[in-house]
C-alpha positions as CSV (number, residue, x, y, z in Angstrom):
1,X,38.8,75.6,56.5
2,X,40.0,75.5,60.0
3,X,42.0,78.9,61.2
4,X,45.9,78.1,62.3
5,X,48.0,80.4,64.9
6,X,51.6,80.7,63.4
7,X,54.3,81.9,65.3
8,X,57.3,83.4,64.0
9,X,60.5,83.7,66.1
10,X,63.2,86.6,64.4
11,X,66.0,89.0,64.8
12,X,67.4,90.8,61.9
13,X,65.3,88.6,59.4
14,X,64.8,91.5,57.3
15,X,66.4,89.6,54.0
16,X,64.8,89.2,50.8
17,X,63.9,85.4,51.3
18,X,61.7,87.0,54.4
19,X,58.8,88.4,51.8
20,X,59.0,85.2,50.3
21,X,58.0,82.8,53.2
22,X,55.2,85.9,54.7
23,X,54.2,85.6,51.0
24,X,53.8,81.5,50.7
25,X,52.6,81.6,54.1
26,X,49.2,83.4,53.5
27,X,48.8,81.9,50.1
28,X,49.2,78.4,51.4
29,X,47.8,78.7,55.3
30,X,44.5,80.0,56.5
31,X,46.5,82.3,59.4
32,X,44.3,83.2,61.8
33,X,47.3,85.3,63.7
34,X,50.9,85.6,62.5
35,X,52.4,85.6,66.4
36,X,55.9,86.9,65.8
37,X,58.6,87.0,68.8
38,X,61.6,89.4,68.0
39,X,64.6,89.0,69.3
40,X,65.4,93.1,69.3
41,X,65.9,93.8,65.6
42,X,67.3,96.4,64.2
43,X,67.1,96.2,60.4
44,X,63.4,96.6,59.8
45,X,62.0,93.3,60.1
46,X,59.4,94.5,62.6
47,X,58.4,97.2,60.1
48,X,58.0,94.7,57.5
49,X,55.8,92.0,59.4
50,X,53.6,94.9,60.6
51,X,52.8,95.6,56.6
52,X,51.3,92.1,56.8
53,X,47.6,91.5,58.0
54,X,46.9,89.9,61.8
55,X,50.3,90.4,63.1
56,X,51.2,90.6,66.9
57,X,54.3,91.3,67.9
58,X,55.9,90.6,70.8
59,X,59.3,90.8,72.1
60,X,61.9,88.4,73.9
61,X,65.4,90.8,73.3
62,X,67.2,89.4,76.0
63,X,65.8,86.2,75.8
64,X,66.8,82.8,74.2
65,X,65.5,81.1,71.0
66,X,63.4,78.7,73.7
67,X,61.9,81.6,75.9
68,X,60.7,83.2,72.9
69,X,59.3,79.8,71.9
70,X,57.2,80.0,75.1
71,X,56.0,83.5,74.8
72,X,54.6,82.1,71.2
73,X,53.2,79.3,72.5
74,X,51.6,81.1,75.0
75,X,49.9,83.4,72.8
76,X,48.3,80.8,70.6
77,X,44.4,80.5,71.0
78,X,43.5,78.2,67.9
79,X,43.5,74.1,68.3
80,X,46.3,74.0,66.1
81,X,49.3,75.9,65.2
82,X,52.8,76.3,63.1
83,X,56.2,77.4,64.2
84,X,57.6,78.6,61.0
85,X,61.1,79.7,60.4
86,X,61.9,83.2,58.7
87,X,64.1,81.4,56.1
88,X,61.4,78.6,55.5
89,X,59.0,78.8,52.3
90,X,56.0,76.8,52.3
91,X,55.5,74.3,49.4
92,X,52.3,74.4,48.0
């Protein structure tokens, strides 16, 4: 099964839904990195992505939603990858 890059853009995403979607997305992705841009939380979202296996954070605090777009893009190394919302759970 092919690996996927997935990036993650979030600030203050620290919400129950938040386990939900990190949860559907290793059960239903083969995640090769979970590329997360933060937009300088402060609620423990950061904390709470770390918990989860192949994260890399990065940060874009006093950027826009489409700079920190471009820093995950720019960090992707697999063919293919996902941009996946922090309020978004995957179907099976």
């Amino acid at each position: 099964m092919m690996k996927v890059d997935v990036v993650l853009l979030t600030k203050n995403s620290n919400k129950p839904v938040l386990r939900l979607v990190l949860e559907s997305l290793y059960k239903n992705v083969n995640v090769n990195r979970l590329i997360v841009v933060d937009g300088g939380s402060t609620d423990g979202t950061v904390e709470l992505l770390s918990k989860y296996p192949r994260v890399e954070i990065h940060y874009d605090a006093n950027g826009t939603r489409a700079t920190s777009r471009e820093i995950g893009i720019k960090c992707v190394e697999t063919e293919w990858f996902l941009f996946l919302d922090s309020d978004v759970v995957l179907c099976k």
